[in-house]
C-alpha positions in Angstrom: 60.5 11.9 5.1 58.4 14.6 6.3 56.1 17.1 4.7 58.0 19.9 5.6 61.3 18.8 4.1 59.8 17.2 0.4 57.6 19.9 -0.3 59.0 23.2 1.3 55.7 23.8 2.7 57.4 24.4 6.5 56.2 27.4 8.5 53.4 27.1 10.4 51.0 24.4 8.4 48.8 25.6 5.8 51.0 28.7 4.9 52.9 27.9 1.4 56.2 30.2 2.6 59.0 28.5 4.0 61.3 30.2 1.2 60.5 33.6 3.1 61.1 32.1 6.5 65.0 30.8 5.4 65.4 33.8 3.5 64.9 36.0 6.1 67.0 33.7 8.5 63.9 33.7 11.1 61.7 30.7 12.0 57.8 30.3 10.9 56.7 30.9 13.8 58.3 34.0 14.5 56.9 35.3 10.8 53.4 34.6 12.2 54.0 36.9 15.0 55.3 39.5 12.8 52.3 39.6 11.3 49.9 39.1 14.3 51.8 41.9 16.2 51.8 44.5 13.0 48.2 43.8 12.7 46.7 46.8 15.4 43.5 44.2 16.4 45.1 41.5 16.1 47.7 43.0 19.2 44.8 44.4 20.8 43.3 40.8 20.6 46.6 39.2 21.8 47.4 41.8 24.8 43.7 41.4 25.9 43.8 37.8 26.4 47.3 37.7 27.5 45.4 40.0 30.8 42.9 38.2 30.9 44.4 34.6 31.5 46.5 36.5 34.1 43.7 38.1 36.0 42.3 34.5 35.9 45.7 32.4 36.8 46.3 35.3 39.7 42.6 35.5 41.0 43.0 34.0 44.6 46.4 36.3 45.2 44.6 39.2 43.6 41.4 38.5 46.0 43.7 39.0 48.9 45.0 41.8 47.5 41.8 43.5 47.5 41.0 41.6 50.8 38.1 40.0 50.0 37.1 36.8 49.3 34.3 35.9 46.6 32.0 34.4 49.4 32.6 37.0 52.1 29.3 39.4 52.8 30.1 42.8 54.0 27.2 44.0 55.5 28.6 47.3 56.0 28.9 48.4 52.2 24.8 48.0 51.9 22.0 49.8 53.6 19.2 47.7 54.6 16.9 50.4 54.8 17.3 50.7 50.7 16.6 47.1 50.0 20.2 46.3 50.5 21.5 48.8 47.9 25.7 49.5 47.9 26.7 52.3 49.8 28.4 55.0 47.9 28.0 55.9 44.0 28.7 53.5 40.8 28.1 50.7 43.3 29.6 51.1 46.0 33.1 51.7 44.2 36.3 52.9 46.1 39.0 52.0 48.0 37.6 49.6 50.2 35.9 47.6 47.4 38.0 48.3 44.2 34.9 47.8 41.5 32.2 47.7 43.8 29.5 45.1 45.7 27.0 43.0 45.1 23.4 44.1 46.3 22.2 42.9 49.6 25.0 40.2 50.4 28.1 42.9 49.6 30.2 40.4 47.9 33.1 41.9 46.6 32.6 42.5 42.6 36.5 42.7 41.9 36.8 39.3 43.7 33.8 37.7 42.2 34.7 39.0 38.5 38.2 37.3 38.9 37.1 33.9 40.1 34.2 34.5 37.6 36.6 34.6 34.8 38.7 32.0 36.1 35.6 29.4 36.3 34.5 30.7 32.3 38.1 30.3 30.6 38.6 27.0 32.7 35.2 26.1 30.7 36.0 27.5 27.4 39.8 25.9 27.2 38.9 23.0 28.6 35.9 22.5 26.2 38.0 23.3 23.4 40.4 21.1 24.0 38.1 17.9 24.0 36.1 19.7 20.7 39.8 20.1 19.1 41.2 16.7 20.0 38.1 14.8 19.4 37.5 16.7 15.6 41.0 16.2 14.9 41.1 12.2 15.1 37.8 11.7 13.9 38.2 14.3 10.6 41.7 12.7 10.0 40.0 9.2 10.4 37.7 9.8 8.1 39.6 11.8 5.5 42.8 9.1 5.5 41.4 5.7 5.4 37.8 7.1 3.2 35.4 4.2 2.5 33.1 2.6 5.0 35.1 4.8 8.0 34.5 7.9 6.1 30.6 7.1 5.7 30.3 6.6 9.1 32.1 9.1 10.9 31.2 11.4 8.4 27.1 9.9 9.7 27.9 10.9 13.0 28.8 14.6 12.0 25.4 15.0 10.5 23.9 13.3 13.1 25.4 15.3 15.9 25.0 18.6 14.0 21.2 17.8 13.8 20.3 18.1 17.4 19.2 21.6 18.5 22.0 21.4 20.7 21.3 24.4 23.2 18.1 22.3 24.1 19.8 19.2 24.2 22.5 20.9 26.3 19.6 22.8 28.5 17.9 19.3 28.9 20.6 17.3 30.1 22.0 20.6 32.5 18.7 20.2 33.6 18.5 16.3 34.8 21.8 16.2 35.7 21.3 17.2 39.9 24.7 15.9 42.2 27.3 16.4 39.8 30.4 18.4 38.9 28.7 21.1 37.0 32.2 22.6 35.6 32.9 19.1 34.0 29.2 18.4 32.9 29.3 21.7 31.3 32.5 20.7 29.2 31.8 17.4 28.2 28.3 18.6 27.2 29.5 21.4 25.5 31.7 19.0 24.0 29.6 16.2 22.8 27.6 19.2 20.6 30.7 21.0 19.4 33.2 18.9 17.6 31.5 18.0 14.4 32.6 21.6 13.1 36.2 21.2 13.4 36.2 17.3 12.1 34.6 18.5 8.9 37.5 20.9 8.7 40.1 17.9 9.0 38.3 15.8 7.2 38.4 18.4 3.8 41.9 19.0 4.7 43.5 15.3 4.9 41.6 14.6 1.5 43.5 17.3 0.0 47.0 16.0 1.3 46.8 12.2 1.6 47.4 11.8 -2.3 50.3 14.3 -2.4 53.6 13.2 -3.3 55.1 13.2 0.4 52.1 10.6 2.0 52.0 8.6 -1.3 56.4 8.2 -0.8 55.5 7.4 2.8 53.4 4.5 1.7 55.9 3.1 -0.9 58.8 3.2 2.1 56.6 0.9 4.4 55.5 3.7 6.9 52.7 2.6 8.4 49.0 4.6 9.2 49.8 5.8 12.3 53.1 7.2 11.6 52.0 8.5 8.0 49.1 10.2 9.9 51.4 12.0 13.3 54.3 12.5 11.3 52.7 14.0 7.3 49.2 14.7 7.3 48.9 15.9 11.4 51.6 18.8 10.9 50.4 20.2 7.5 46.6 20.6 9.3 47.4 22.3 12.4 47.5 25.5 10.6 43.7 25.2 10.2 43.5 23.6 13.2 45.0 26.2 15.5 42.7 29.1 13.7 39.6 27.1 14.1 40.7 27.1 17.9 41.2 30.1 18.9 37.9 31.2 17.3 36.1 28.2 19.0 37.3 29.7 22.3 34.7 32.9 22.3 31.8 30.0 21.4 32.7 28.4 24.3 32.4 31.2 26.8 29.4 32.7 25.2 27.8 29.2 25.6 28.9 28.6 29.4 27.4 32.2 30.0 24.5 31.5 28.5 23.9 28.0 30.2 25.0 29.5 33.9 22.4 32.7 32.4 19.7 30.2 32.1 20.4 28.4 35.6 21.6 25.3 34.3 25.2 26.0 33.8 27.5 27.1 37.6 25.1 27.3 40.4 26.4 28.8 43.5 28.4 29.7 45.4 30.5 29.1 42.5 30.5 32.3 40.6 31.1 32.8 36.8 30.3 35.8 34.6 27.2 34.1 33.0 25.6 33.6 36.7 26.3 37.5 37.6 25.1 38.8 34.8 21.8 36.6 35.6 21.5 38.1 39.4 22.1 41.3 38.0 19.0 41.8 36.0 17.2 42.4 38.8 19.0 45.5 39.9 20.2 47.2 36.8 17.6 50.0 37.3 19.0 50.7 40.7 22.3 49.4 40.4 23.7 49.0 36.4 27.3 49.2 37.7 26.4 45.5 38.7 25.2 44.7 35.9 28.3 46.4 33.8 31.2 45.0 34.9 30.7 41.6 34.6 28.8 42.3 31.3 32.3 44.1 30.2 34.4 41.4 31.4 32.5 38.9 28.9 32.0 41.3 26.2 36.3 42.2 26.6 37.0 38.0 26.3 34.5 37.4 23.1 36.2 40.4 21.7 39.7 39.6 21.9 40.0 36.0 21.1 37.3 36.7 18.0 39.7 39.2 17.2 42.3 37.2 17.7 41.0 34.0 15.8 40.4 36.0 13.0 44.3 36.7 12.5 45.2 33.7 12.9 43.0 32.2 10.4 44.1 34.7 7.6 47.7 34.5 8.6 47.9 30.1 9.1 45.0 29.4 6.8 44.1 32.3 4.3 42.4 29.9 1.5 40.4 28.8 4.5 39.4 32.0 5.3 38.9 33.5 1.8 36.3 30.6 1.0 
């Protein structure tokens, strides 16, 4: 018998409410966003990102739109007799190209910023999702059965936490030449990542695999596997899904900084992190290329940390008192 029917704790796991939620007649899930949406940066936080996944999903019909693709030069919206500066003020900015152009190769900064974002979310989800799943299993692993698995996953945590990682991850960027640089960057990202969330399971699943709902589980024959998915899976994901969402701005911050160092998206392949890089040398003359994408970074950090932050006082509020 599940968690959620012996002990009342329903509603979104790791909130101790479900009275509320059948008083009320609504769902857990719509109680949590009640309070995400009544919270002013936490809807600031959820409208922000809700844009930006759309600007990201709709980047190549949004290029069109704007008539330019990320790779096309216009060599009519820079004057080569000022070192290839944009024609016009704030960049080049106006109806032909909507936030502006590169200098000297008059890409189209509206085109590049969408594709941009589109490469460094693509990063950050799909990093998270390895760092998530892989933390998950290994935490509950280690929390559950305890003993000799517990000593040595719990090894490998300290272990992997040991490494400097951003050298580790610069270093192996590095060496690694002919390769698929989006999926190097997430595995990598990966490898160095999930100890933090598996210490999180791990503390979590100690707490609930002695409660009365597992330890009934056990005496009716349920076995590991269904004791884990079915009681001590759904009363972590609470935890779980706040530690996500705040993983997310990590994630981009880190591809920026590896593609800001020249060892994460090389291109053509543009991503915020690389534009900010080829900016530097024109923000004296040009800082609207340097701004934008800057913004664009600064917009996605601030929204999911502000969302994150929500969601772990709303889903896990011991977690985030401590």
């Amino acid at each position: 018998m599940s968690a959620t029917i012996e002990t009342g704790t329903a509603g979104p796991p790791g909130t101790d409410r479900p009275t509320l939620a059948k008083r009320s007649g609504r769902g857990p899930w719509r109680l949590v966003w009640d309070q995400l949406w009544a919270k002013g940066s936490a809807r600031f936080g959820l409208v922000t990102v809700a844009l930006m996944i759309l600007l990201a999903v709709l980047a190549e019909p949004l290029s069109e739109l704007g008539g330019w693709t990320p790779e096309e030069f216009d060599k009519r919206a820079v004057d080569p007799y000022l070192g290839g500066q944009p024609i016009g003020d704030f960049g080049g900015i106006g109806t032909r190209h909507w936030l502006g152009v590169e200098p000297a190769t008059g890409r189209d900064l509206f085109a590049r910023v969408l594709h941009g974002g589109q490469v460094s979310l693509l990063i950050a989800f799909t990093a998270t999702a390895v760092v998530v799943v892989t933390g998950t299993l290994v935490g509950i692993a280690a929390g559950y059965f305890g003993g000799r698995t517990d000593t040595v996953l719990s090894r490998l945590m300290d272990l992997t936490m040991s490494f400097p990682s951003l050298i580790f991850m610069i270093s192996m960027m590095s060496v690694a030449k002919d390769v698929n640089r989006i999926l190097l960057i997430t595995l990598v990202i990966g490898l160095f990542t999930w100890p933090g969330i598996a210490r999180v399971v791990r503390g979590q699943t100690l707490s609930l695999k002695h409660r009365e709902y597992v330890e009934a589980a056990k005496v009716g024959g349920a076995r590991p596997w269904r004791i884990l998915t079915r009681e001590i899976l759904p009363n972590v994901s609470g935890p779980v899904i706040a530690y996500t969402t705040l993983l997310v701005p990590g994630m981009i911050a880190t591809e920026a900084a590896l593609s800001y160092l020249g060892v994460g998206v090389r291109p053509p392949t543009p991503s915020w992190g690389q534009m900010i890089a080829e900016s530097i040398s024109f923000y004296e003359t040009d800082p609207t290329y340097f701004l934008i994408p800057t913004a664009f970074l600064f917009l996605a950090v601030l929204a999911f940390t502000l969302l994150g932050d929500a969601l772990r006082d709303i889903l896990d509020p011991r977690g985030g008192r401590s």
